[in-house]
Backbone as a ProteinNet text record, in pm:
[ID]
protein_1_A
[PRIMARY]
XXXXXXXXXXXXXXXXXXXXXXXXXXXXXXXXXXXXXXXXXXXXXXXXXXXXXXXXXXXXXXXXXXXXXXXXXXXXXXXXXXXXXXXXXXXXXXXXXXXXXXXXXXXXXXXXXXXXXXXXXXXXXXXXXXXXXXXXXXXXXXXXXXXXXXXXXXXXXXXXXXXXXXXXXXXXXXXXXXXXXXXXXXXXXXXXXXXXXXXXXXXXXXXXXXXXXXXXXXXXXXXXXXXXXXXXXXXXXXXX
[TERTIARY]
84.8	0	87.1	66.6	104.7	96.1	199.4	166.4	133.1	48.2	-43.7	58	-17.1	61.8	92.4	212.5	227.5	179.6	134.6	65.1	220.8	234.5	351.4	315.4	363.9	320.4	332.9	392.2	468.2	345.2	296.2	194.3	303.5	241.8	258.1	393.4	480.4	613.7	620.2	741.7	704.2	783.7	780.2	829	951.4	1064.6	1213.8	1268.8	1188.8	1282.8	1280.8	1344.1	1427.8	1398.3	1251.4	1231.5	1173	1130.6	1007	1110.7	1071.6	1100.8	1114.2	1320.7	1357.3	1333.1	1323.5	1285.5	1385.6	1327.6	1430.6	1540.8	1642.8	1689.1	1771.1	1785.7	1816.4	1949.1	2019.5	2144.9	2161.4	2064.4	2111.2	2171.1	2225.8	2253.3	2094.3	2153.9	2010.6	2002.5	1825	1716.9	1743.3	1739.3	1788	1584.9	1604.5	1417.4	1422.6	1319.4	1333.7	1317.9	1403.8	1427.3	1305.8	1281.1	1190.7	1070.1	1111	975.7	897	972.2	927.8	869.9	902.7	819.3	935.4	925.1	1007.8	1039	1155	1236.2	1178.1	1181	1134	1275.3	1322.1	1423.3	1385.7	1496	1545.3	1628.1	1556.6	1659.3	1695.5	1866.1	1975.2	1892.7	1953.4	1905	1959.2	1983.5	2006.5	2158.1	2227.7	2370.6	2359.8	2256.7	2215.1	2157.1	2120.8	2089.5	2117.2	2127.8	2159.6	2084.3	2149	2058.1	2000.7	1924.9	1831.4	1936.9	1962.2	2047.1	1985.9	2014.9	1904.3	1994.1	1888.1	1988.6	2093.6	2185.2	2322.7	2235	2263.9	2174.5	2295.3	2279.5	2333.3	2343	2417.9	2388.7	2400.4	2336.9	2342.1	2255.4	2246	2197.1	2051.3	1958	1851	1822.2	1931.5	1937.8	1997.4	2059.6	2194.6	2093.2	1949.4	1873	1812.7	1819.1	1789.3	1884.4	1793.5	1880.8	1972.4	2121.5	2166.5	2230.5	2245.1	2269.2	2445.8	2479	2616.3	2694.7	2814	2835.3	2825.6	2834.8	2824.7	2677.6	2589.8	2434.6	2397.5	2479	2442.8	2518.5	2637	2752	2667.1	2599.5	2532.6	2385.3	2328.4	2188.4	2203.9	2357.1	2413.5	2452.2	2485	2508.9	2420.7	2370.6	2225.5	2174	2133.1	2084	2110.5	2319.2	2426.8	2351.4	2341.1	2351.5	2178	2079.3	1958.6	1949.5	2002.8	2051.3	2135.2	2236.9	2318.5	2249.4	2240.5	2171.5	2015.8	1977.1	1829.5	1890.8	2006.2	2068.8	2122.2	2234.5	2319.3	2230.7	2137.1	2034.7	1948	1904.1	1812.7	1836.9	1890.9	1871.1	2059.2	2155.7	2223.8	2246.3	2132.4	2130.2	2017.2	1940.2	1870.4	1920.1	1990.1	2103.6	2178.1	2264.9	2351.1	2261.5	2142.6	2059.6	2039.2	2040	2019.6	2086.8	2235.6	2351	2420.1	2437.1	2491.3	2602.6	2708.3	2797.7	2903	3009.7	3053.1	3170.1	3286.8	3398.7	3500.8	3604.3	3691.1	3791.8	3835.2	3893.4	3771.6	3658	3556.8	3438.8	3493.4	3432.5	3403.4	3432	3364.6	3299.7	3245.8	3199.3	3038.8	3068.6	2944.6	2822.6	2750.3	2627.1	2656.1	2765.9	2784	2808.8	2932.8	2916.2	2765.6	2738.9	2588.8	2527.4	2537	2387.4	2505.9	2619.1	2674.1	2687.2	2684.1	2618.2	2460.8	2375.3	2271.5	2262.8	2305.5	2332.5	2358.5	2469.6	2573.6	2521	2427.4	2415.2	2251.7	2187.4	2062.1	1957.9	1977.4	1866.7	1913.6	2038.3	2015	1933.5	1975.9	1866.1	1749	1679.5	1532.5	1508.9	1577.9	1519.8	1578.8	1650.2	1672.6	1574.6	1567.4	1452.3	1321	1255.9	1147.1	1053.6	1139.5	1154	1153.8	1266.3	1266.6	1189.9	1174	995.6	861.8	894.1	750.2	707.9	844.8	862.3	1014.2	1096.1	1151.4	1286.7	1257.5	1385	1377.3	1491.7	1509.4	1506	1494.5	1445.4	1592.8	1697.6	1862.3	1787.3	1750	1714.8	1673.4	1553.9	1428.1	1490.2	1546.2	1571.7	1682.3	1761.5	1848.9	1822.5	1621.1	1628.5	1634.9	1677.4	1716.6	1636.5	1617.5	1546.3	1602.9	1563.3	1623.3	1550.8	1588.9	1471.9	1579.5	1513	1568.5	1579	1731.1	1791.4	1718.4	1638.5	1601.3	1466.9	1367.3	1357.4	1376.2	1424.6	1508.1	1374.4	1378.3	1284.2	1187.6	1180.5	1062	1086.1	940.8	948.6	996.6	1098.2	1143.6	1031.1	1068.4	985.7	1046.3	985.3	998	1095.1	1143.6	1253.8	1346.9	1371.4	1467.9	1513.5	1397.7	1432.8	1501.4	1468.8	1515.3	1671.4	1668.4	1814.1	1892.1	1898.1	1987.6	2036.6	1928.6	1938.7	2023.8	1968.9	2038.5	2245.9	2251.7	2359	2447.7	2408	2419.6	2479.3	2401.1	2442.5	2499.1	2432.9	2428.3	2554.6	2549.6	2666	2842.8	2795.4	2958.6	2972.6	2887.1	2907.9	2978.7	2931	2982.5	3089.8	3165.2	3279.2	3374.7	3363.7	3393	3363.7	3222.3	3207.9	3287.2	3268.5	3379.6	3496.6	3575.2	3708.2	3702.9	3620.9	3623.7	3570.6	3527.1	3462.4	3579.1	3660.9	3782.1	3906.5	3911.1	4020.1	4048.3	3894.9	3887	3849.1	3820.1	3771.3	3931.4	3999.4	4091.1	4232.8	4268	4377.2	4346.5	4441.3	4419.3	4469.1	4577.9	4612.3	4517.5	4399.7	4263.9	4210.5	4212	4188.3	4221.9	4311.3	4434.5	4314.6	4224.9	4161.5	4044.7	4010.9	3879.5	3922.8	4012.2	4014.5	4035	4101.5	4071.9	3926.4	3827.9	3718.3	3662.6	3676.1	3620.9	3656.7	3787.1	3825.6	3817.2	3726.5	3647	3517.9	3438.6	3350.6	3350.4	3414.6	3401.5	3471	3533.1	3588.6	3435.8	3367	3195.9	3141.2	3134.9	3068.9	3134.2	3260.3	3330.5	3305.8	3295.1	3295.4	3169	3064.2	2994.6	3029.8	3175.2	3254.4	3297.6	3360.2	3400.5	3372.2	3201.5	3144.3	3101.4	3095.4	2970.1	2934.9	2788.6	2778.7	2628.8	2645.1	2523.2	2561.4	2698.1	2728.9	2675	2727.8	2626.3	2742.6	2692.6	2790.7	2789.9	2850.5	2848.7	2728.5	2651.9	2535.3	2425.3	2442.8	2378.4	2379.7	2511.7	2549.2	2465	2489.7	2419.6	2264.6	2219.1	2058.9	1998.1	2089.8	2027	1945.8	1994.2	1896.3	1997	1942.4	2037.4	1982.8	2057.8	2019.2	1991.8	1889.9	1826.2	1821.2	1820.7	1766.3	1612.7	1562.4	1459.7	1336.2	1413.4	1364.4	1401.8	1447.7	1508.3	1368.5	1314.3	1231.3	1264	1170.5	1244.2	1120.3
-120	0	123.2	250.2	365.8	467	516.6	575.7	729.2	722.4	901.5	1007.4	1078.7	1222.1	1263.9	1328.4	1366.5	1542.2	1627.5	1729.3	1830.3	1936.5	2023.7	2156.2	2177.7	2317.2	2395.9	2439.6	2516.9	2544.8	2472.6	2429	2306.1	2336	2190.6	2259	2191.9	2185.3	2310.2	2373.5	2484.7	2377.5	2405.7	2338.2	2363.3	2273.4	2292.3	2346	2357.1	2415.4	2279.3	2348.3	2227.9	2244.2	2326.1	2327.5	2430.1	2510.2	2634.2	2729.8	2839.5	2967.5	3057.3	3071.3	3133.5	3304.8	3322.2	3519	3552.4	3680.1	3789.8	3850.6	3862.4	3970.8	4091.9	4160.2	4307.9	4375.4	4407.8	4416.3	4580.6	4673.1	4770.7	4849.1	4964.1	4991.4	5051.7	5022	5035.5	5129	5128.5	5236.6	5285.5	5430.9	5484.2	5570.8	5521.6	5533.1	5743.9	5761	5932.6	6000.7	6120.1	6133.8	6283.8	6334.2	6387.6	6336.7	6224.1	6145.6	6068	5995.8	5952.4	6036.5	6189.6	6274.8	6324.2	6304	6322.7	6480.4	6512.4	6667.8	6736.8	6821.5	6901.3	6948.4	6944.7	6977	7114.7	7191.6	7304.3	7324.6	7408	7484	7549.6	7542.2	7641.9	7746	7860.5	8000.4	7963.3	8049.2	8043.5	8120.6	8073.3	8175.2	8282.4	8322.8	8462.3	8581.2	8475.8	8571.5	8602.5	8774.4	8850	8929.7	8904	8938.1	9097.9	9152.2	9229.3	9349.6	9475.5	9571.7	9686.9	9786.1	9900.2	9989.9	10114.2	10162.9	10257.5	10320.5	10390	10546.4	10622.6	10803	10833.4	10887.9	10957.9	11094.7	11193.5	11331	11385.6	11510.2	11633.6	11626.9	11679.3	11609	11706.2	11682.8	11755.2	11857.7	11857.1	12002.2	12108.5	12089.5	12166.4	12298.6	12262.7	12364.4	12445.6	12410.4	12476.3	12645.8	12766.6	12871.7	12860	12769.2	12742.8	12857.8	12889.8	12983.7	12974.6	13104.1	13102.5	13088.3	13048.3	13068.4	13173.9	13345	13426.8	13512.6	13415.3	13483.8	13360.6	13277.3	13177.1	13182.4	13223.1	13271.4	13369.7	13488.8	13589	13532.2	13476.6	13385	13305.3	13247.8	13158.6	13249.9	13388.9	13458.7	13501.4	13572.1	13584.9	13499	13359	13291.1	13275.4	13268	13244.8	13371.1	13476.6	13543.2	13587.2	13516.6	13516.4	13420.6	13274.3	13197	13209.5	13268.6	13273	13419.8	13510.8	13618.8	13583.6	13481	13472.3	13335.6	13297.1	13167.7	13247.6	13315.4	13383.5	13521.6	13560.2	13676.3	13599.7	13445.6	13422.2	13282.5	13193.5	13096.7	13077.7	13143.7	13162.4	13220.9	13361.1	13430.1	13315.5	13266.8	13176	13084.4	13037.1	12902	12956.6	13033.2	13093	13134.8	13168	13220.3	13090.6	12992.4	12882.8	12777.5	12797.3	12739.6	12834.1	12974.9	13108	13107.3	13226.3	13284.4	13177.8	13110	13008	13092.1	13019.8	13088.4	13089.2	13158.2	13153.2	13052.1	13010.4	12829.8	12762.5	12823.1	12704.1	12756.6	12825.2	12890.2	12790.3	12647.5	12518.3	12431.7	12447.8	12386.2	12299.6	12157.2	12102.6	12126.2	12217.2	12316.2	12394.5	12472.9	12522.5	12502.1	12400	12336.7	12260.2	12229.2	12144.9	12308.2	12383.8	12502.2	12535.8	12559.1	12615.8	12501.4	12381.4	12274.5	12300.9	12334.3	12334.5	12464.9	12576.1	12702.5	12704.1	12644.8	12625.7	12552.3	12425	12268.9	12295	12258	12203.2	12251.1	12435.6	12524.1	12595.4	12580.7	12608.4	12520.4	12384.5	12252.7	12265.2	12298.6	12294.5	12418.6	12539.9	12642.8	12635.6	12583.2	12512.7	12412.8	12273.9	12205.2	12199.6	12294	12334	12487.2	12559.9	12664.2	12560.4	12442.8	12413	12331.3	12270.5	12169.6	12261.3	12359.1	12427.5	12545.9	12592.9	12680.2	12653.1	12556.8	12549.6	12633.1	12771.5	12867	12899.5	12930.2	13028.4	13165.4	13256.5	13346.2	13453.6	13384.9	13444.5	13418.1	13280.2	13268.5	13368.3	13406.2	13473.9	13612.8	13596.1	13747.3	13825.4	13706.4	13674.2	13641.4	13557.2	13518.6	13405.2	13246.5	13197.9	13104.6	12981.5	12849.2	12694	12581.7	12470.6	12404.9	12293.8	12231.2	12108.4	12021.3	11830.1	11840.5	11795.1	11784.1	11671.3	11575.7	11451.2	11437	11422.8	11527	11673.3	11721.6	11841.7	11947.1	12036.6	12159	12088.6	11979.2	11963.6	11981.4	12018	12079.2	11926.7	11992.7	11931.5	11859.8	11693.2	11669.3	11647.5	11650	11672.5	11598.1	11474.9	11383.8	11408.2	11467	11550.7	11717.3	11754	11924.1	11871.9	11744.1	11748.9	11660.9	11581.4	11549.5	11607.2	11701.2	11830.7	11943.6	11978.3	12046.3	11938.9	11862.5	11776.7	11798	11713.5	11708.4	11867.9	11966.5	12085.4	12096.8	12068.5	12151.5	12039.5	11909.9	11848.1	11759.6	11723.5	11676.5	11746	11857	11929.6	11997.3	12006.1	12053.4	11933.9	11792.9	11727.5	11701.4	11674.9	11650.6	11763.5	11933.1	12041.4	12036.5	11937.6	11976.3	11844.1	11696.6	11611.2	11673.4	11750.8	11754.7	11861.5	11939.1	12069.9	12028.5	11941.9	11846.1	11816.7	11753.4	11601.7	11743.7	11826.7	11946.2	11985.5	12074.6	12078.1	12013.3	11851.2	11797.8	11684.6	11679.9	11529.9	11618.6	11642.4	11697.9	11754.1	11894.9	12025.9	11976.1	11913	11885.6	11786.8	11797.3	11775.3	11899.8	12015.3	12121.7	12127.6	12065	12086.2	12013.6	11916.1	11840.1	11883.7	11976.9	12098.7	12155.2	12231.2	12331.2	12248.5	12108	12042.8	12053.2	11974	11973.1	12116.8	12228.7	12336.2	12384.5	12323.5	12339	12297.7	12114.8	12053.3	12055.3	12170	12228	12347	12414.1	12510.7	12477.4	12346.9	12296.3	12282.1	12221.3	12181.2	12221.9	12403.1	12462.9	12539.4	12554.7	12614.6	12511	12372.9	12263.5	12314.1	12398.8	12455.7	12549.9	12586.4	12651.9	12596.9	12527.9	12438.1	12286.8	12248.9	12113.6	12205.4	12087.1	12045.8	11927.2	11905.2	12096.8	12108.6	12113.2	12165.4	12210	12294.7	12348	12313.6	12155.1	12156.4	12174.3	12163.4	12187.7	12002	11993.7	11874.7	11821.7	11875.8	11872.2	11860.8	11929	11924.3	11806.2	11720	11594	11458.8	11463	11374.7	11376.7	11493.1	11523	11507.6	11526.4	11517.4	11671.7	11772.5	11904.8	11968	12080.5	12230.8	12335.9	12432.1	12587.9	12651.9	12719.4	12816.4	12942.3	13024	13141.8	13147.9	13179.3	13230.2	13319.2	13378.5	13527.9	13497.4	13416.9	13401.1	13288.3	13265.9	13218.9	13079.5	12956.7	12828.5	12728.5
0	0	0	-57.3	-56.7	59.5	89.7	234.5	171.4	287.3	255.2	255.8	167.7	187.8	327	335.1	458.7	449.1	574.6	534.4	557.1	413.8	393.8	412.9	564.3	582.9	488.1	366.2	310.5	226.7	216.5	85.7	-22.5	-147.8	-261.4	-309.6	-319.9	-399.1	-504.3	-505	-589.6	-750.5	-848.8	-954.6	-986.7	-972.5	-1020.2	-859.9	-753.5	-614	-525.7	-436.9	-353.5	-222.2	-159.4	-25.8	-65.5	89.9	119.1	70.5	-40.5	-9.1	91.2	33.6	146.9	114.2	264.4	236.6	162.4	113.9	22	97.1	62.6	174.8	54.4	132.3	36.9	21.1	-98.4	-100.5	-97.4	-59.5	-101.1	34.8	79	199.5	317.8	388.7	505.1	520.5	500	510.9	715.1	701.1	799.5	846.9	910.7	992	992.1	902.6	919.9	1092.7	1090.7	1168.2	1227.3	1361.8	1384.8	1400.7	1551.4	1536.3	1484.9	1348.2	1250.4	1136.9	1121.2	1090.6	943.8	829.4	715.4	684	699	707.8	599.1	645.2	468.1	455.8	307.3	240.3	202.4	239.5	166.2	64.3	-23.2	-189.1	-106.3	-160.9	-160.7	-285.3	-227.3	-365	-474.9	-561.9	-683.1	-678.6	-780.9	-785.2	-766.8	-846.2	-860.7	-746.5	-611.6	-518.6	-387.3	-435.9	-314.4	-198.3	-109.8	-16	-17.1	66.3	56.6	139.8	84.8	147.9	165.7	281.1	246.3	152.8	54.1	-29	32.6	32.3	76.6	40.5	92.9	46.9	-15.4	-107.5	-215.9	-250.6	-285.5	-299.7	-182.7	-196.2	-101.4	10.7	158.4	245.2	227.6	225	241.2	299.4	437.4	507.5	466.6	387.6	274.8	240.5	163.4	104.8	246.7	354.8	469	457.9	499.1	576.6	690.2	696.5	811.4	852.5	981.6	1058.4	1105.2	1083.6	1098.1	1229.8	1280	1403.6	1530	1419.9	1494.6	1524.6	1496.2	1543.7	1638.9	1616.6	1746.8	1842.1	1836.8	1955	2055	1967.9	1997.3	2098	2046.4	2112.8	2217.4	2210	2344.2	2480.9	2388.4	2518.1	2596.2	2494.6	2569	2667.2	2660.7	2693.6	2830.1	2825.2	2920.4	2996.8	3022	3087.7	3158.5	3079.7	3188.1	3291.4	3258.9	3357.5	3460.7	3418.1	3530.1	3617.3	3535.7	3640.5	3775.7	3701.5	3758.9	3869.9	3811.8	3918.5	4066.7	4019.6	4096.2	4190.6	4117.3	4218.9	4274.6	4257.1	4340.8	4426.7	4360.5	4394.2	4508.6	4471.5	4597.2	4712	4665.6	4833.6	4908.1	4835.1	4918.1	5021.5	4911.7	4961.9	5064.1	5033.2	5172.9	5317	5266.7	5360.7	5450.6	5403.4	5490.6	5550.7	5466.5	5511.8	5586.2	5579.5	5625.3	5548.3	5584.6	5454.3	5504.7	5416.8	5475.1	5507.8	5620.3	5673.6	5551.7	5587.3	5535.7	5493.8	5384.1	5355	5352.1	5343.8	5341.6	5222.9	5108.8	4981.8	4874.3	4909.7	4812.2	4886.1	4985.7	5083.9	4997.7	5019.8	4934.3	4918.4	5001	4952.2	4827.4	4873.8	4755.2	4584.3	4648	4486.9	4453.1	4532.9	4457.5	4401.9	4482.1	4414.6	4315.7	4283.1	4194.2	4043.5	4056.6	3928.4	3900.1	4047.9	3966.7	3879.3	3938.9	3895.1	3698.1	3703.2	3603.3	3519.4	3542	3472.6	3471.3	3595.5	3557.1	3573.2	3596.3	3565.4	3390.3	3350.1	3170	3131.9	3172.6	3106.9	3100.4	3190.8	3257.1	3118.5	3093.1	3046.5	2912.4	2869	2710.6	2676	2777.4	2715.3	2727.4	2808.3	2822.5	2693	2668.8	2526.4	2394.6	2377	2246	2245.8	2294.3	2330.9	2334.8	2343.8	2315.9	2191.8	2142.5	2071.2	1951.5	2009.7	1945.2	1918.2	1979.7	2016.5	2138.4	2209.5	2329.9	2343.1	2435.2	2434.2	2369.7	2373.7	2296.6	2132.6	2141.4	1971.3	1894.8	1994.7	1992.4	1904.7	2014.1	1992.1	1862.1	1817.5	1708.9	1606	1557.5	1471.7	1422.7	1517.4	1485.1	1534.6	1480.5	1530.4	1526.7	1595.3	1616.6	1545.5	1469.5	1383.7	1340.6	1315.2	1277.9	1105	1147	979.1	945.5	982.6	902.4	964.8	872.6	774.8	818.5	668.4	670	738.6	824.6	887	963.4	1007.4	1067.3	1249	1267.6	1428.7	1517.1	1605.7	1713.4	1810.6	1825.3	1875	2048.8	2119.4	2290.9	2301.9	2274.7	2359.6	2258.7	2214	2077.2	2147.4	2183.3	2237.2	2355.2	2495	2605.7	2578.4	2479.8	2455.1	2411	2288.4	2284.8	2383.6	2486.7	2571.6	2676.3	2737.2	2807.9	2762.1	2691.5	2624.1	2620	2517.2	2546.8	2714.4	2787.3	2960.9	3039.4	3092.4	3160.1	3099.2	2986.4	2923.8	2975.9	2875.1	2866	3029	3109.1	3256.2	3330.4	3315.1	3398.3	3456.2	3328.2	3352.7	3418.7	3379.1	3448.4	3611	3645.7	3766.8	3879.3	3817.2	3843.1	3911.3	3815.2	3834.1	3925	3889.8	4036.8	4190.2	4151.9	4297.8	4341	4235.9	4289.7	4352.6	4286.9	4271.9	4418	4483.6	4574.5	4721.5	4680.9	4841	4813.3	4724.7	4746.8	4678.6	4536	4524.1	4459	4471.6	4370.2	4208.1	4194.8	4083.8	3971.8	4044.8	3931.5	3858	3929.9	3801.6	3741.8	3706.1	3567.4	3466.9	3504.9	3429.9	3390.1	3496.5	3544.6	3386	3371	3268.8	3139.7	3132.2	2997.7	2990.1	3025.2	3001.5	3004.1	3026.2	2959.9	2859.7	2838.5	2662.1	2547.1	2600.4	2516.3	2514.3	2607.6	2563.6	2478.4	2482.3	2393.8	2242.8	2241	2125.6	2049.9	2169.1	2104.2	2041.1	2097.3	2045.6	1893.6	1923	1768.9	1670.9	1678.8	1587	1481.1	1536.1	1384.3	1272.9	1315.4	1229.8	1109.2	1126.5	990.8	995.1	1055.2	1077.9	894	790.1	673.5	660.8	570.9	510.7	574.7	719.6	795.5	927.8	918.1	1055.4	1170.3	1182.9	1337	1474.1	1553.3	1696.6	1714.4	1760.9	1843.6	1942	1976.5	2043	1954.4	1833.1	1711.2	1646	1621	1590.5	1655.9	1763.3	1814.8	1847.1	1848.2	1860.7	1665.4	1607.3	1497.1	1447.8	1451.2	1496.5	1408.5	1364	1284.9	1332.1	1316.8	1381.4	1226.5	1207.9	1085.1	1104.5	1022.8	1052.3	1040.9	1082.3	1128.7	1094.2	1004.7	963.6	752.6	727.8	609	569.5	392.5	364.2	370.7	385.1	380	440.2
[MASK]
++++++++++++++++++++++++++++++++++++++++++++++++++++++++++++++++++++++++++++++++++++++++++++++++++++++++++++++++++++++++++++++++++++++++++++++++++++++++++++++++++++++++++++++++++++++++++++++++++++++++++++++++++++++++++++++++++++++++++++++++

């Protein structure tokens, strides 16, 4: 008798093979599982040869303030004095007989005594401020301007009115700036060693360097205070 089929897991004989098909296996190099979670990168284009990045344009030509009436050094020399001399008069007649009045007249060897220098910075420093940036914030000239002709106004754009944190930073700068360092060294001069005035009088010579710098600053004569506020002095009275 014939013995029964035996049962071939595989299933029935494949034709011409020699057992169960063996798995495939793969010759190419291994697949690397995307990365980000399983989450496939988005690829980026590089640009093109051709492109350049985005630049702002460079200004060119003549500065816009150029066509302004700018005002010469010696009608503003003239307006500064002025100015110099309602401050200090309205400082020195009022606000130090006060002061002494309440400290009393100090002794003799004792004529820098730190009341004094404080009322003599505020004197000097931070009652011009108060009355420079309070005028060009509201009007734009001081009452020296006023009286000269002459007005403060923002080179960029060229004539337009001064706006408040523009009038109090020029002014600032202007007094509180070029005073400081004068009052530093006159502090240090007289409470620690005299041979700091020597430094006292540099710094009053690089203030007034400040102010000549609208002499031959172009081509919008500014002062140095002018520079950094961004501001020009005009005439006033001239069409524009």
């Amino acid at each position: 008798m014939s013995e029964p089929p035996r049962n071939n897991p595989y299933g029935p004989p494949q034709p011409g093979g020699y057992g169960p098909p063996q798995p495939q296996r793969g010759y190419g190099p291994p697949q690397q599982a995307p990365q980000g979670h399983g989450r496939p990168q988005p690829q980026r284009t590089p640009p093109p040869a051709s492109y350049e990045p985005h630049r702002a344009p460079v200004p060119t030509g003549p500065h816009p303030a150029e066509d302004l009436p700018l005002a010469a050094f010696g009608p503003r020399a003239r307006a500064r004095l002025i100015d110099f001399g309602i401050v200090f008069a309205a400082g020195f007649a009022v606000i130090f007989p006060i002061v002494l009045g309440a400290i009393g007249v100090p002794k003799e060897g004792e004529a820098w005594s730190t009341p004094i220098l404080w009322t003599t910075f505020f004197v000097a420093a931070v009652l011009p401020f108060l009355y420079e940036a309070i005028q060009l914030a509201v009007w734009g000239q001081t009452i020296g301007k006023r009286q000269i002709g002459l007005r403060v106004v923002l080179a960029d754009p060229a004539g337009a009115v001064l706006p408040i944190t523009t009038a109090v930073w020029r002014a600032a700068i202007n007094n509180l700036g070029y005073q400081l360092g004068i009052f530093l060294f006159l502090l240090l001069g007289v409470k620690v060693w005299t041979f700091f005035l020597f430094f006292m009088f540099v710094a009053i010579a690089g203030m007034v360097m400040a102010y000549l710098w609208s002499i031959w600053d172009r081509p919008l004569f500014q002062a140095i205070h002018d520079r950094y506020a961004g501001t020009v002095v005009v005439d006033d009275r001239a069409e524009w």
